[in-house]
Every structure is written in C-alpha cells, then in structure tokens.
N, CA, C and O atoms as a GROMACS GRO file, in nm:
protein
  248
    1UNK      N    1  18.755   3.728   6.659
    1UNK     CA    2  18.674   3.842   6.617
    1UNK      C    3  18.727   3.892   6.484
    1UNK      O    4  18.843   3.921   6.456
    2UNK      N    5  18.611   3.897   6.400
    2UNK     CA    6  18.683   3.949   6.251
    2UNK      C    7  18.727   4.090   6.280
    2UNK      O    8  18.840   4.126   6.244
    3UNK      N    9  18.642   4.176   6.345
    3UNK     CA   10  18.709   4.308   6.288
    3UNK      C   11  18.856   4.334   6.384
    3UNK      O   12  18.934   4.426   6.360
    4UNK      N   13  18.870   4.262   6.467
    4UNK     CA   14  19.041   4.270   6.543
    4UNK      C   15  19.128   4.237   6.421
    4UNK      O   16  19.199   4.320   6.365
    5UNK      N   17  19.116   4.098   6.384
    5UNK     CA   18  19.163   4.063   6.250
    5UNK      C   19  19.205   4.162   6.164
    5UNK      O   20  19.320   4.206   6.155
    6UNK      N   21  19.086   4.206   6.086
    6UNK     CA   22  19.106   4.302   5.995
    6UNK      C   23  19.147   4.399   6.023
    6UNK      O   24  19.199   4.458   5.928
    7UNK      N   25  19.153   4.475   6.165
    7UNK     CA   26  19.290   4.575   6.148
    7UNK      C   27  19.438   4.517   6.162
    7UNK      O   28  19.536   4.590   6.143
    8UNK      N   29  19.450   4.381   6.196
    8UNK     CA   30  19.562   4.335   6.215
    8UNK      C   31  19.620   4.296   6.068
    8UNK      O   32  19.732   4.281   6.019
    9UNK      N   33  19.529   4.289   6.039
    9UNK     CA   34  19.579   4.233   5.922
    9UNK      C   35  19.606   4.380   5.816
    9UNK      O   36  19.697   4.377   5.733
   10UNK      N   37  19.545   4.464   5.827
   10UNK     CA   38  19.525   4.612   5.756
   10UNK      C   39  19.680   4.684   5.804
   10UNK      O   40  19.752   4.734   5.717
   11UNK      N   41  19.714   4.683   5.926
   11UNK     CA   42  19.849   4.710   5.959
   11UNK      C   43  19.962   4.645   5.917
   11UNK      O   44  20.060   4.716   5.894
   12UNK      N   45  19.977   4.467   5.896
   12UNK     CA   46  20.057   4.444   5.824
   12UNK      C   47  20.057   4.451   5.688
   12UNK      O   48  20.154   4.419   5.620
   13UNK      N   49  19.950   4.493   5.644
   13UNK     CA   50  19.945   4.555   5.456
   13UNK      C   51  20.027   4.670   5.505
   13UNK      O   52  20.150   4.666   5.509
   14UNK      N   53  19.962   4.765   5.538
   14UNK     CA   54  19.993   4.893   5.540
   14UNK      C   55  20.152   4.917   5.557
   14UNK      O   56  20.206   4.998   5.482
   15UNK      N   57  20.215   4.858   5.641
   15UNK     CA   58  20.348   4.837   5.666
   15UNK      C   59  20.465   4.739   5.588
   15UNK      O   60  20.584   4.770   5.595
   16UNK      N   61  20.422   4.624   5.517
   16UNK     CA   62  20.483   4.569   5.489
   16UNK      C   63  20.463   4.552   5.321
   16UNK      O   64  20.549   4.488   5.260
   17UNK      N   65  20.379   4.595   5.267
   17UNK     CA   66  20.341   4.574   5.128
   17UNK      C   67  20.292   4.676   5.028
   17UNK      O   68  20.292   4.653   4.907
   18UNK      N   69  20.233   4.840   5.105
   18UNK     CA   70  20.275   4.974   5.062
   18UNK      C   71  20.404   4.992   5.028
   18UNK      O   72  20.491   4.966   5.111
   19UNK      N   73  20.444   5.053   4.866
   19UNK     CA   74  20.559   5.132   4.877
   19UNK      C   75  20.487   5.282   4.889
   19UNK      O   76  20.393   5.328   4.824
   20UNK      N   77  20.568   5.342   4.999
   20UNK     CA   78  20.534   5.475   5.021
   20UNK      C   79  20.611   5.583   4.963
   20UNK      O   80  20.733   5.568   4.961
   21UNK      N   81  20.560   5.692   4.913
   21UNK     CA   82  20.626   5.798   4.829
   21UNK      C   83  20.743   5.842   4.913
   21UNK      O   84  20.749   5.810   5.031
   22UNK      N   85  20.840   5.920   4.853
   22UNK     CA   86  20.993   5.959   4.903
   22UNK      C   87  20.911   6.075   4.965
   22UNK      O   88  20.790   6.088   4.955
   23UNK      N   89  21.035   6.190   5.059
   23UNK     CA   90  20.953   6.274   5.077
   23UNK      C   91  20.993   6.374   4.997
   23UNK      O   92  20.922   6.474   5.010
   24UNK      N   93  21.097   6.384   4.906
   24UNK     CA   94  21.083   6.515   4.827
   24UNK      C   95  20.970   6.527   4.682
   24UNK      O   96  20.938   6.618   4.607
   25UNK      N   97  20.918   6.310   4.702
   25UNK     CA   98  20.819   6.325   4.579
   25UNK      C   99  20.687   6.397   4.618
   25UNK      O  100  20.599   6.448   4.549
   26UNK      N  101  20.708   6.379   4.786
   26UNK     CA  102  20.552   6.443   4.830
   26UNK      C  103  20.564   6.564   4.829
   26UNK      O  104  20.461   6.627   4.804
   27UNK      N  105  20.678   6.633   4.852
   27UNK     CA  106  20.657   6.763   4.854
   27UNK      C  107  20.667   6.838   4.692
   27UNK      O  108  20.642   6.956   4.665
   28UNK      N  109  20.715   6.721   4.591
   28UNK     CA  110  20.727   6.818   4.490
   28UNK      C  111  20.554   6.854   4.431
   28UNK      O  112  20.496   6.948   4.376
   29UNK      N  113  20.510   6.688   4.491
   29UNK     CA  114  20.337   6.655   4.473
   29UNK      C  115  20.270   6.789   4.481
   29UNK      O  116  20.220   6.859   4.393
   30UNK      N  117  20.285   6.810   4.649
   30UNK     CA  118  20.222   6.901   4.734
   30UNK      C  119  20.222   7.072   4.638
   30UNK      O  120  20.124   7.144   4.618
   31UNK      N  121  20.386   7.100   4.588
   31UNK     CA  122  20.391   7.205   4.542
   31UNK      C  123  20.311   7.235   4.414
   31UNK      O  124  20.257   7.343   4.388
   32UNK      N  125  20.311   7.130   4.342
   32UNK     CA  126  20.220   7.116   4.171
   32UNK      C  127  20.053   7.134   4.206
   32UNK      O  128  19.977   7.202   4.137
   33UNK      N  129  20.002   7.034   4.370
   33UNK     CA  130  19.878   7.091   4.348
   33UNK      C  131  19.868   7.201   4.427
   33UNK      O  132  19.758   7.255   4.420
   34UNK      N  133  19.956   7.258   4.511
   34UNK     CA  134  19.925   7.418   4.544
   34UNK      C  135  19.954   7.495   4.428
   34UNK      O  136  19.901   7.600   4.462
   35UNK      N  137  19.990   7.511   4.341
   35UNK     CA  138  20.012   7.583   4.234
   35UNK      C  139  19.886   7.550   4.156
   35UNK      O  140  19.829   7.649   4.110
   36UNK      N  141  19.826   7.424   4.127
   36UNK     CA  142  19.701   7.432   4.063
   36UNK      C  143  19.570   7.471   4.088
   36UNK      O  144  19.476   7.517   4.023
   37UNK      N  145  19.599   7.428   4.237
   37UNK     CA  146  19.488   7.570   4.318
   37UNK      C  147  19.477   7.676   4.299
   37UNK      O  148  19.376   7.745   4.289
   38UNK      N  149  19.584   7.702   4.291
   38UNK     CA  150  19.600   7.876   4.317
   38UNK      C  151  19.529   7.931   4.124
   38UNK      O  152  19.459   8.018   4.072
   39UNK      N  153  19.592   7.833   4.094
   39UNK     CA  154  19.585   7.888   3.920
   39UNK      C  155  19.410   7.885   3.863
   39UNK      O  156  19.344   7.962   3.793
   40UNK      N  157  19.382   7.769   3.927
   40UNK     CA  158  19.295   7.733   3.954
   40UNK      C  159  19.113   7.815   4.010
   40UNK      O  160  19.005   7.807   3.952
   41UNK      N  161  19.155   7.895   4.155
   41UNK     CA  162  19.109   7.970   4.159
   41UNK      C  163  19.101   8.143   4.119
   41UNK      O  164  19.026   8.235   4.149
   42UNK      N  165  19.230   8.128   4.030
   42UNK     CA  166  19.243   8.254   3.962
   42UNK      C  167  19.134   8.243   3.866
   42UNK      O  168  19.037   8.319   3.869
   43UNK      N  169  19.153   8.123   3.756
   43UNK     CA  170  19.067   8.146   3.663
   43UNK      C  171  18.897   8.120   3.677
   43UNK      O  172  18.810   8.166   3.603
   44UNK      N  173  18.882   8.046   3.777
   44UNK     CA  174  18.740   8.039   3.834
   44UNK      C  175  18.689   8.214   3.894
   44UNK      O  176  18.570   8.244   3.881
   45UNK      N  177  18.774   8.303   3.948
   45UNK     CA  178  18.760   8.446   3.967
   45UNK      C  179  18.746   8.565   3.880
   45UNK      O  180  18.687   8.671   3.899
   46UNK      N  181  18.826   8.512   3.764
   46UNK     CA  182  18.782   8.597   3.617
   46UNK      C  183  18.670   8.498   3.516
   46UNK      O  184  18.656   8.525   3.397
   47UNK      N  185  18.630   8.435   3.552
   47UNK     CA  186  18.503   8.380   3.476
   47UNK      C  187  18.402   8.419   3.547
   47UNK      O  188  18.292   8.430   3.492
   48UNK      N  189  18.420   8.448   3.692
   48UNK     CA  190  18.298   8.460   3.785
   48UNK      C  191  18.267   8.672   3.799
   48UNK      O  192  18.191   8.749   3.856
   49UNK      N  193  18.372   8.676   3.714
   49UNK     CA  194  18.387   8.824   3.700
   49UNK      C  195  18.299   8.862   3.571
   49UNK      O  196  18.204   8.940   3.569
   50UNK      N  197  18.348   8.793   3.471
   50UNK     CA  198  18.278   8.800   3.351
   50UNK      C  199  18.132   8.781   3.348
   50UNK      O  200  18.046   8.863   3.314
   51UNK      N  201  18.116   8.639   3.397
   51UNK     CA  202  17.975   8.641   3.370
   51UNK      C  203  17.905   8.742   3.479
   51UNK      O  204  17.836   8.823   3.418
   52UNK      N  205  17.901   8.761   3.616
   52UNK     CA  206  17.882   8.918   3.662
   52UNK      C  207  17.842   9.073   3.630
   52UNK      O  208  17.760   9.157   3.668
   53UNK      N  209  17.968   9.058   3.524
   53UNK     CA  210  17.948   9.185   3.437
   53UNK      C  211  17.819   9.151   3.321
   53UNK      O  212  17.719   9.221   3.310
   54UNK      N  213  17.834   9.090   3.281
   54UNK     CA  214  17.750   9.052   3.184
   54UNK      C  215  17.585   9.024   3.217
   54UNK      O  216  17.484   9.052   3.153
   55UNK      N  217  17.608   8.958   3.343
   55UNK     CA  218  17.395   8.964   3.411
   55UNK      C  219  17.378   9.152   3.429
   55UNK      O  220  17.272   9.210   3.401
   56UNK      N  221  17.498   9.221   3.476
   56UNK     CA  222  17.446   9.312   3.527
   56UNK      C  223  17.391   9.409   3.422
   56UNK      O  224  17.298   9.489   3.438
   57UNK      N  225  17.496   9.379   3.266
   57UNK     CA  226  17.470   9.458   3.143
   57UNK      C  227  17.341   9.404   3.093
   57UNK      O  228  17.263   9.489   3.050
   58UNK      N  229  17.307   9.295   3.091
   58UNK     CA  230  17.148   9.206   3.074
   58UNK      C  231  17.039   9.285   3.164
   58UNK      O  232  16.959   9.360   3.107
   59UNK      N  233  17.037   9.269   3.293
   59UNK     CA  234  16.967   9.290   3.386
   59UNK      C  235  16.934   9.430   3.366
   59UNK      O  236  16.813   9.450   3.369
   60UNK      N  237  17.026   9.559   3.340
   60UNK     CA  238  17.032   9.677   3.347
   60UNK      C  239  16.932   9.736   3.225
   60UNK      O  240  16.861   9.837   3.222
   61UNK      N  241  16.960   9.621   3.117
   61UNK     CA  242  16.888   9.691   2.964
   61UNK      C  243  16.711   9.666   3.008
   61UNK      O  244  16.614   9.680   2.933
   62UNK      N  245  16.712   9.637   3.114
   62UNK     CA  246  16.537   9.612   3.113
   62UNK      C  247  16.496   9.771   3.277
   62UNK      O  248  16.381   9.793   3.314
   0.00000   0.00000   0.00000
C-alpha cells in the first residue's frame, strides 16, 4: 500500500535527515516573533486610530 509507505517513509525523513533547531534557537525565534507581534499590532492600532479620526473629521464637515 503506497500511503503505509509514505508515512513510513515520511518518519524516517523526519527522524533521520531533519536537522532540528536547538532549543534556545527556538525560543530565542519564539521571543523575536512575539515582540514583532506585539510591535506589530501597536502600529496597526495607531494607523487604525488615525485614519478613524480623520473619516470622522471628513464625515462631520458634511
């Protein structure tokens, strides 16, 4: 059966021919994109502020 195969064969990739990251590289990973999130949705919150203010100063002159 191919697809028995192909996980058999997908497990010895996965195990024997992945190099897998250290774990302080994952966590330094992890920390850079929680920090770019965060930064991330800061500045997506003051653009979404701005333009806000700005429909309401548009919207208001009519």
């Amino acid at each position: 059966m191919k697809v028995v195969q192909y996980f058999k064969d997908s497990f010895v990739e996965f195990k024997d021919h992945v190099t897998w990251p250290s774990f302080s590289d994952l966590q330094r990973d992890t920390i850079i994109v929680a920090i770019a999130t965060v930064l991330l949705a800061i500045f997506l919150y003051f653009v979404d502020t701005i333009f806000t203010h700005m429909l309401n100063t548009i919207y208001g002159a009519f």
